[in-house]
C-alpha positions as CSV (number, residue, x, y, z in Angstrom):
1,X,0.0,0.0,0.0
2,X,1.4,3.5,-0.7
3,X,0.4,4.4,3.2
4,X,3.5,1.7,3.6
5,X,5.4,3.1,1.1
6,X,5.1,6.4,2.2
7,X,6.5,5.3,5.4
8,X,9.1,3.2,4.3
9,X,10.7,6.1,2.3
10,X,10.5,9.1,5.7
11,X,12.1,6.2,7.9
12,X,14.8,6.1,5.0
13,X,15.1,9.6,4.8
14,X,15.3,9.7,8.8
15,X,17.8,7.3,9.0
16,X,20.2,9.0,6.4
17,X,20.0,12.0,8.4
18,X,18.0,14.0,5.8
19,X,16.7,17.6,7.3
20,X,12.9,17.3,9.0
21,X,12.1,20.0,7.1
22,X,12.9,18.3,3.7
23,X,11.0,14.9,4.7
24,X,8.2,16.9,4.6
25,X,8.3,18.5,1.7
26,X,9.3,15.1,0.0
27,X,5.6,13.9,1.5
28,X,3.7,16.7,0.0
29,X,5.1,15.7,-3.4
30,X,4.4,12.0,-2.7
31,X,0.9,12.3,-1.6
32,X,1.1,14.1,-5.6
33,X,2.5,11.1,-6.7
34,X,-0.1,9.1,-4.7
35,X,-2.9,11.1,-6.4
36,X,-1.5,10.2,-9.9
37,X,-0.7,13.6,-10.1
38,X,1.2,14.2,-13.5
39,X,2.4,17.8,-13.0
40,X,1.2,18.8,-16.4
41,X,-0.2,22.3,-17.4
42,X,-2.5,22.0,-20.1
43,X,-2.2,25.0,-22.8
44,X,-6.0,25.7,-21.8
45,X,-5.2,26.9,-18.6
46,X,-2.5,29.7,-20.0
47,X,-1.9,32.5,-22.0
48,X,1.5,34.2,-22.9
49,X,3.3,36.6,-21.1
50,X,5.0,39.9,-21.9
51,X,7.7,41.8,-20.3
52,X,9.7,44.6,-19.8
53,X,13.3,44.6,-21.4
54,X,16.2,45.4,-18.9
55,X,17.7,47.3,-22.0
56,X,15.0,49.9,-21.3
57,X,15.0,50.7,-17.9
58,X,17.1,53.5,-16.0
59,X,18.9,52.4,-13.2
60,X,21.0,54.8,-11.7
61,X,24.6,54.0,-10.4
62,X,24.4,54.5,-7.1
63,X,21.3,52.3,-7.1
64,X,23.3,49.8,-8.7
65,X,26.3,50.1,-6.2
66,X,24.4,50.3,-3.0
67,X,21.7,47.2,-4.2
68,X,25.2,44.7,-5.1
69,X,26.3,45.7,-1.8
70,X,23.2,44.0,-0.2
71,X,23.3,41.0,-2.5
72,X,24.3,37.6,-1.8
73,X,25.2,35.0,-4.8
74,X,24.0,31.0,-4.6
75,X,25.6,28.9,-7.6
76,X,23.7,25.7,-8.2
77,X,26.5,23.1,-8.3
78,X,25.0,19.9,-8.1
79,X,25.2,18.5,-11.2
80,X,27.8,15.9,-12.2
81,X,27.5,16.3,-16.3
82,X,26.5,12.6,-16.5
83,X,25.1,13.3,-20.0
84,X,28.6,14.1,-21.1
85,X,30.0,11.3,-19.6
86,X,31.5,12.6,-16.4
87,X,31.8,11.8,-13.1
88,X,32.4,14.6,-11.3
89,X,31.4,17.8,-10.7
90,X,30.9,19.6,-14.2
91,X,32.5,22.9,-13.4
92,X,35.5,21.3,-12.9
93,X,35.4,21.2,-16.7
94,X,38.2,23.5,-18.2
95,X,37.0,26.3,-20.1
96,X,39.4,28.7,-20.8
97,X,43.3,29.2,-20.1
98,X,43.4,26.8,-18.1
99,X,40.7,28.2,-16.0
100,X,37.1,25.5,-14.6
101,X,34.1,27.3,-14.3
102,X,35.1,27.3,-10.8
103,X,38.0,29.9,-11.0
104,X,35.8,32.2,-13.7
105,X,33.2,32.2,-10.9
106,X,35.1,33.0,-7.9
107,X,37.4,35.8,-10.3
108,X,33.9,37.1,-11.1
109,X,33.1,37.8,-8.0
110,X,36.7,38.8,-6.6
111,X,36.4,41.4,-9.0
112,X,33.4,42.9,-8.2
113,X,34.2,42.9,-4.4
114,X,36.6,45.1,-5.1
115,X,34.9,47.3,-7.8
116,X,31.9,48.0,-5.3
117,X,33.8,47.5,-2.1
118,X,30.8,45.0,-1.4
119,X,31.3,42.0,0.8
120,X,28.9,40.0,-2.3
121,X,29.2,36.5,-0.6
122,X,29.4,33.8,-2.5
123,X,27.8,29.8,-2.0
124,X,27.8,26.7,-3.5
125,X,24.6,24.4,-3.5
126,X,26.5,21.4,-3.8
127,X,25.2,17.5,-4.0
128,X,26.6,14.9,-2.3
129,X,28.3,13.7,-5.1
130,X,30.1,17.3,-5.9
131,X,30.8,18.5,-2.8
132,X,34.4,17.1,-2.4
133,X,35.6,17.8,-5.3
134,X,34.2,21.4,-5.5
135,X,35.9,22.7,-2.4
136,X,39.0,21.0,-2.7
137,X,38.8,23.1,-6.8
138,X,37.9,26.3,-4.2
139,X,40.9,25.9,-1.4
140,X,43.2,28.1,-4.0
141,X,40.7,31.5,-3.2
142,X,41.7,31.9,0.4
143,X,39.7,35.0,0.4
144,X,36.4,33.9,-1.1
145,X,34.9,32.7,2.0
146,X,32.9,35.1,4.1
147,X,33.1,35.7,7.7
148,X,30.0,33.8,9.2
149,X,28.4,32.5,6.0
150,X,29.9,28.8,4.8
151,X,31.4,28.7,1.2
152,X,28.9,25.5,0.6
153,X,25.4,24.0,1.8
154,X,24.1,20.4,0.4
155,X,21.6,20.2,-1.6
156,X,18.9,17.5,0.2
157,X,18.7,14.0,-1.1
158,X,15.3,11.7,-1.3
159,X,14.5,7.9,-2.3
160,X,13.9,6.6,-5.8
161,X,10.5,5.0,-5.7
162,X,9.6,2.0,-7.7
163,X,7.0,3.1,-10.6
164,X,4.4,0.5,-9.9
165,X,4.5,0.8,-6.3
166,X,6.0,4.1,-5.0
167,X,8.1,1.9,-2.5
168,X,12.0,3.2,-1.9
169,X,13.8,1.3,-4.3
170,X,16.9,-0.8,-3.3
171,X,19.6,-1.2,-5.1
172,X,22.6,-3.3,-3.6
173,X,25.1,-3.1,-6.9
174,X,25.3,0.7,-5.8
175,X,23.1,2.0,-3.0
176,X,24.4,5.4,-3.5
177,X,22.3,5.0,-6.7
178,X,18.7,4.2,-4.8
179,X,19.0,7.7,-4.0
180,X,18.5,11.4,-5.8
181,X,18.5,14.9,-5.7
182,X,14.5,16.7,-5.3
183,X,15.5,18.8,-8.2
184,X,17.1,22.7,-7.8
185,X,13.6,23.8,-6.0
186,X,15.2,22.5,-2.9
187,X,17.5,25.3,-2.7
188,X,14.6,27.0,-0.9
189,X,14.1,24.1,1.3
190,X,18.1,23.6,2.2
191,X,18.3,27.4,2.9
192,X,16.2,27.5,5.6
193,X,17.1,23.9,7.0
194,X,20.6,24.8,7.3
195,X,19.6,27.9,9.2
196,X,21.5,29.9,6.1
197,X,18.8,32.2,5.2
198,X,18.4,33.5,9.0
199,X,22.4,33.9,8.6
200,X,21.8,36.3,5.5
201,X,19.1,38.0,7.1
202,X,21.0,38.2,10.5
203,X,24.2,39.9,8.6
204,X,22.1,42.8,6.8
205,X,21.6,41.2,3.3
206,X,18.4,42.2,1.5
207,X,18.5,39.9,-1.9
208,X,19.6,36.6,-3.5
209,X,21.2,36.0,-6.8
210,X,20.7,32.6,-8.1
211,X,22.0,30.6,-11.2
212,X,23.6,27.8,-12.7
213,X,27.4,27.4,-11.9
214,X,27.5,26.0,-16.2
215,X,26.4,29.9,-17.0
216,X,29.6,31.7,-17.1
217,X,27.5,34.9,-18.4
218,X,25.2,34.9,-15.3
219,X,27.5,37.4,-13.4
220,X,25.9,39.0,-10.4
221,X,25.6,42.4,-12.6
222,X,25.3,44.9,-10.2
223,X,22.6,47.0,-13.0
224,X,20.8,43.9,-12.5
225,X,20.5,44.2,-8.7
226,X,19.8,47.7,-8.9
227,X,16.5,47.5,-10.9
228,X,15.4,44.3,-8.6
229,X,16.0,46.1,-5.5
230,X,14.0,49.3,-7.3
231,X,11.0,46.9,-8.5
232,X,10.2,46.2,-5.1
233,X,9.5,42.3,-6.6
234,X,9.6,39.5,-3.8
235,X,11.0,37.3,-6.3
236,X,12.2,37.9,-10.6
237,X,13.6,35.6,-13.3
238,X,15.8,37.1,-15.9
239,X,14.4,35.8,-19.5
240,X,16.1,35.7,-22.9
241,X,13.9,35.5,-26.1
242,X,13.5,32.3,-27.7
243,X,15.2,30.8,-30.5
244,X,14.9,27.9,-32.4
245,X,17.2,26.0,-30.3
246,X,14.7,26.4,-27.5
247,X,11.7,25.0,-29.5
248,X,11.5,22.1,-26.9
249,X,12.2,23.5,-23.7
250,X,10.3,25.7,-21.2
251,X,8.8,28.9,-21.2
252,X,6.8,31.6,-19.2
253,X,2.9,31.9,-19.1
254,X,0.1,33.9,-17.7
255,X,-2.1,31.2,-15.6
256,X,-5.9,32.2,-16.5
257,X,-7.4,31.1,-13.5
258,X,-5.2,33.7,-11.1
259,X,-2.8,35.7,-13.6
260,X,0.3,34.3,-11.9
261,X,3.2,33.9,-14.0
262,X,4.0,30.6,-14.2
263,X,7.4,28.5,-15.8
264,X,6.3,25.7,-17.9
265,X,9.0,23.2,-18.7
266,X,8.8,20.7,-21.4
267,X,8.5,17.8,-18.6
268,X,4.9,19.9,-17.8
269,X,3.5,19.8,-21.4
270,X,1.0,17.6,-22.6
271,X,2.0,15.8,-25.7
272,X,-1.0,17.3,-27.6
273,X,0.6,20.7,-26.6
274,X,3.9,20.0,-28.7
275,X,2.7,22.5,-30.9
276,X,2.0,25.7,-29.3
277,X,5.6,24.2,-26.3
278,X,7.1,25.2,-30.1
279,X,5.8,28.7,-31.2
280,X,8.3,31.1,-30.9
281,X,5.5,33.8,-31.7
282,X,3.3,32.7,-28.9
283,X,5.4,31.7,-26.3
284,X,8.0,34.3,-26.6
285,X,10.5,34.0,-23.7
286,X,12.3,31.3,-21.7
287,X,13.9,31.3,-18.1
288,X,17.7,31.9,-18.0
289,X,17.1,30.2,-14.5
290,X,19.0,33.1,-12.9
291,X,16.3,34.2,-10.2
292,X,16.4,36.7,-8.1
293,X,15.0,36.8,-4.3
294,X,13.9,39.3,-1.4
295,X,15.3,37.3,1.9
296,X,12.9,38.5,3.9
297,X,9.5,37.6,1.6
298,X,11.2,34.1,1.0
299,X,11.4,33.3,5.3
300,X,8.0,35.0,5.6
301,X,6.3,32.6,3.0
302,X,8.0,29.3,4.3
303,X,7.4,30.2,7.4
304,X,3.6,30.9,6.4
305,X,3.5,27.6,4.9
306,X,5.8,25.2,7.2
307,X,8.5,25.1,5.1
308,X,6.3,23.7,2.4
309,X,6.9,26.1,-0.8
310,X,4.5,23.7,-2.5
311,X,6.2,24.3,-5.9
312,X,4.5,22.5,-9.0
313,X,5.6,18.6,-9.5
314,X,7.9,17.7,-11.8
315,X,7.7,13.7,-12.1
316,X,10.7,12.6,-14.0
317,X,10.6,8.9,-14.8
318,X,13.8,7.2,-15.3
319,X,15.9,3.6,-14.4
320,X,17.2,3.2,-11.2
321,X,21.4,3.4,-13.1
322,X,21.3,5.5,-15.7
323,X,23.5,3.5,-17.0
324,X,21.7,0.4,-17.1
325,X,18.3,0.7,-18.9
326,X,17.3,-2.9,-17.5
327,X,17.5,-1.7,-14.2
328,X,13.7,-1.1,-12.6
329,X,12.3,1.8,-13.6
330,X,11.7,4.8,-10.9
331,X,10.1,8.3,-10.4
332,X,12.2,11.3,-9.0
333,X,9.9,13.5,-7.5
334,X,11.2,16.8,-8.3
335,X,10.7,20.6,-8.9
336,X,12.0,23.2,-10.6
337,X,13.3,26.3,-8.8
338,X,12.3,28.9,-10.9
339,X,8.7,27.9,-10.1
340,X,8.3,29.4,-7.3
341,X,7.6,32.9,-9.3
342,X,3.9,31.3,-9.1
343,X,4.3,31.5,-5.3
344,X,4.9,35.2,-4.8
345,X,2.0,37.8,-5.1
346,X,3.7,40.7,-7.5
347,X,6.7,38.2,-8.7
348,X,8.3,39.4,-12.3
349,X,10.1,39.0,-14.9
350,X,13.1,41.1,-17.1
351,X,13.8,40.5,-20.7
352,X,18.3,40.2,-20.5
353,X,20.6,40.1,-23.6
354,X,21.5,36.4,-24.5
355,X,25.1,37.3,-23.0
356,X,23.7,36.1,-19.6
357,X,22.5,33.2,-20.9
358,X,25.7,31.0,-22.1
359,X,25.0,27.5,-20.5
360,X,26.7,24.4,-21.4
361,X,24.4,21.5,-21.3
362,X,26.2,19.2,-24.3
363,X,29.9,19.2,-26.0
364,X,28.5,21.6,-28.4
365,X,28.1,24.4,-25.9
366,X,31.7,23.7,-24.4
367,X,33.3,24.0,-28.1
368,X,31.5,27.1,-28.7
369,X,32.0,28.4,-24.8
370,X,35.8,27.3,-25.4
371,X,36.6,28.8,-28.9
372,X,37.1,32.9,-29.8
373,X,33.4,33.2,-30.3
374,X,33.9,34.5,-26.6
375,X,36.5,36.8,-25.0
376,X,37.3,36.7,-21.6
377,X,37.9,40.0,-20.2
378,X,39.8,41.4,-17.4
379,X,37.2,41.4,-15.1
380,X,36.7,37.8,-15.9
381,X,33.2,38.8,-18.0
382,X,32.4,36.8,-21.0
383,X,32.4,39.7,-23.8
384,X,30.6,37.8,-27.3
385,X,33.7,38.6,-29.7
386,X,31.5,36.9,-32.9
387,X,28.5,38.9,-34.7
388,X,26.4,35.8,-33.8
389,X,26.9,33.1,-31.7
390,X,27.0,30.2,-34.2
391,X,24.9,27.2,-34.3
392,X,27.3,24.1,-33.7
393,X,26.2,20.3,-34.1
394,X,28.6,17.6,-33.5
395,X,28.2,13.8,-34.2
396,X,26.8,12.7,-30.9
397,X,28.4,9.3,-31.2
398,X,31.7,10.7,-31.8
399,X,31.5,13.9,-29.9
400,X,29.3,13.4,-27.0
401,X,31.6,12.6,-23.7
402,X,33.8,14.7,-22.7
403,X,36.7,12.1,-22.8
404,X,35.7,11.5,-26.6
405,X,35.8,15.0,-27.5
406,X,39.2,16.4,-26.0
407,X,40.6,13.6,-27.9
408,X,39.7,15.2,-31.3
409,X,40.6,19.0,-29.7
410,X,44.1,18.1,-28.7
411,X,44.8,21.7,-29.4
412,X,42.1,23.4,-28.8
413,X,38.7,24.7,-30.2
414,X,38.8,26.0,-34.1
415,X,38.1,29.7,-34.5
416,X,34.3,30.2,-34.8
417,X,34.3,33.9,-34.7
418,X,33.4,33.8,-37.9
419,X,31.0,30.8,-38.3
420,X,27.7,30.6,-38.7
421,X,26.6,26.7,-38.5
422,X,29.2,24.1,-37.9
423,X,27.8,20.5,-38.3
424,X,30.2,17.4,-38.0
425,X,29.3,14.3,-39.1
426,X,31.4,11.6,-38.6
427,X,34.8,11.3,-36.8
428,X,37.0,13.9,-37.7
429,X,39.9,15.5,-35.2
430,X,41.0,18.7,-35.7
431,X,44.9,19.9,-35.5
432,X,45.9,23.4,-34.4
433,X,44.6,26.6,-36.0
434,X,41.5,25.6,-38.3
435,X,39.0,28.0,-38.8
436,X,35.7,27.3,-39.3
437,X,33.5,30.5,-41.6
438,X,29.8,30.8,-42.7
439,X,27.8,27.6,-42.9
440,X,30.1,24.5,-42.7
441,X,28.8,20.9,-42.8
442,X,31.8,18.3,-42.2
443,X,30.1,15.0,-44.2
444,X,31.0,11.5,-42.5
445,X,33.4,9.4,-44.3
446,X,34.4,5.6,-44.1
447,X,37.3,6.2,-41.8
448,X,38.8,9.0,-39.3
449,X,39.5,11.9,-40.4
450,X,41.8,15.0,-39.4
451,X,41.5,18.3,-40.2
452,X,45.1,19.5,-41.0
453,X,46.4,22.4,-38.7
454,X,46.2,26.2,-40.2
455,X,42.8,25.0,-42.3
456,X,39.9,27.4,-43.3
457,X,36.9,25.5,-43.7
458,X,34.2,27.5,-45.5
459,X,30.9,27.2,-47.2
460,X,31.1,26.6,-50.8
């Protein structure tokens, strides 16, 4: 029965030491799952939404200076870059100079310390499985840490339940694998159970800047904190137009029934909704996931609701190993953070310029995020060099681990400062020097290629 299930998986969580606070937000989503709940928001129930561009609005400096100087930064580190075949944390990937996305983060914010003479704290939301490994990358910035905040909190971990039955799942070939992470809409949930967001509030801090530690071009801008702290918003999302590249992933809507903005990711949309998940002229704009948060609304509205946020479900179905698709299948029950906009009365939104929106989710992000298309200024700022970034496509049984494709960059990304589509089909490996300009479509051949050094590939 799902009652025993139910308990099964809080005595789990009890017995791993897993926050009280958490448990119980795991149980709200499992009485979802209990339910049958799906998560899904039908196009029916929404309409799109607008916004204001930040392009447009004044912000004046010392708005700017005195809102960054009340601003503390949360990366989201929890993610291991399993898709790319790694196994540990991915901003440990090298992405420039020798430089992770580790070192561009803490430069980042280094820098800006000492521009605004602003404490700007910085933290890691680390898993279990990047924790290590992230602070030993971190032990080289003697000076990030801040007096009375820690550099790092955990993300919280739940059971994988068993499709058919919702009970825990065991797994005794890896038990570390019969558990997962409750998606990045924990970050509320760890915040207050590690007693980190009465810290913030404690030390004088007003806001939160949140994003992905894979988006070297979410820098905590101080114009950006300025016109946050000036909107008077509990709670924003920067958003970037869509593009064709986004055709399948989430966007922002109007809910009819209360005209709350809501974030609708793909894993929410009916399949008979394909269609209109894939207008670009209807739904309009999609979430950079950086957020930004008033400290004082967030503890107000867990504490109204018991720690409970109540964000939408996301029910991700997948096998118990990843790597083993006759493993039994499970449910994750997880949310998404930037969901919480639906939460806060008078939440927002802020059209940004698609240069604080660089994330690298495959191998063809890292070649573009590694090659000129991108300078890296003093200030450690990604500054687009290229007219466009170009649209890159790489074999994804050649090119898809990260081990795979360092192997066929043994010295280093081709220029794509002038590219407009580089496709590569096949196995080809590419020697120092080539250039890559307009629309280029490497064609598979019987054997292994290379592309001999000082090359200029270029459309016909």
């Amino acid at each position: 029965m799902a009652t025993d299930a139910l308990a099964a998986a809080r005595d789990k969580m009890a017995e791993a030491g897993v926050d009280p606070v958490a448990i119980e937000v795991f149980t709200h989503y499992f009485h979802q799952l209990e339910e049958g709940a799906t998560g899904m928001i039908p196009e029916d129930t929404i309409e799109p939404h607008d916004m204001d561009a930040l392009a447009d609005v004044t912000v004046a400096d010392e708005v700017a200076a005195e809102a960054i100087r009340h601003t503390a930064v949360i990366k989201l580190n929890g993610g291991l870059g399993t898709s790319m075949g790694m196994e540990r944390a991915k901003s440990l990937l090298c992405v420039r100079k020798g430089l992770s996305f580790l070192d561009v983060i803490a430069r980042q914010v280094l820098h800006l310390r000492k521009e605004y003479d602003a404490p700007l704290p910085l933290l890691f939301m680390n898993s279990f499985r990047t924790s290590a490994d992230t602070m030993d990358a971190l032990a080289r910035y003697a000076d990030l840490p801040v007096a009375g905040l820690p550099l790092e909190f955990l993300q919280n971990k739940e059971p994988k339940l068993l499709v058919d039955s919702l009970q825990p799942v065991t797994w005794e070939r890896d038990p570390s694998l019969e558990w997962c992470p409750p998606g990045h809409g924990d970050i509320y949930t760890a915040l207050l159970g590690t007693g980190i967001l009465d810290a913030l509030i404690a030390a004088g801090y007003r806001h939160v800047f949140v994003s992905n530690s894979d988006n070297l071009g979410a820098v905590p801008d101080a114009r950006v904190a300025g016109w946050f702290a000036q909107s008077g918003a509990p709670f924003a999302i920067e958003a970037v137009r869509r593009t064709p590249s986004d055709r399948k992933g989430g966007h922002f809507a109007r809910r009819k029934a209360d005209g709350r903005i809501v974030l609708r990711e793909s894993a929410q949309t009916l399949d008979s909704d394909r269609g209109a998940l894939a207008d670009l002229d209807r739904h309009r704009y999609t979430s950079t996931n950086n957020l930004w948060f008033d400290l004082v609304a967030m503890k107000a509205t867990l504490t109204e609701r018991d720690g409970v946020l109540g964000l939408p479900l996301i029910r991700n179905e997948k096998t118990v190993d990843p790597g083993d698709p006759r493993s039994p299948r499970v449910i994750q029950a997880e949310s998404a953070m930037g969901a919480a906009i639906e939460v806060f009365e008078g939440a927002t939104t802020i059209e940004v310029g698609r240069d604080r929106f660089v994330p690298v989710k495959t191998t063809d992000d890292l070649l573009v995020l590694r090659s000129d298309v991108y300078d890296l200024r003093e200030d450690y700022v990604l500054d687009q060099a290229a007219e466009e970034v170009p649209f890159v496509a790489l074999d994804g049984d050649v090119y898809k681990l990260v081990g795979d494709f360092d192997q066929r960059f043994p010295d280093g990304a081709p220029s794509l400062r002038a590219a407009q589509s580089f496709t590569v089909e096949g196995d080809w490996t590419f020697e120092r020097g080539v250039e890559v300009k307009g629309t280029v479509v490497l064609e598979k051949k019987s054997a292994a290629q290379r592309v001999p050094a000082g090359t200029v590939l270029a459309e016909d």
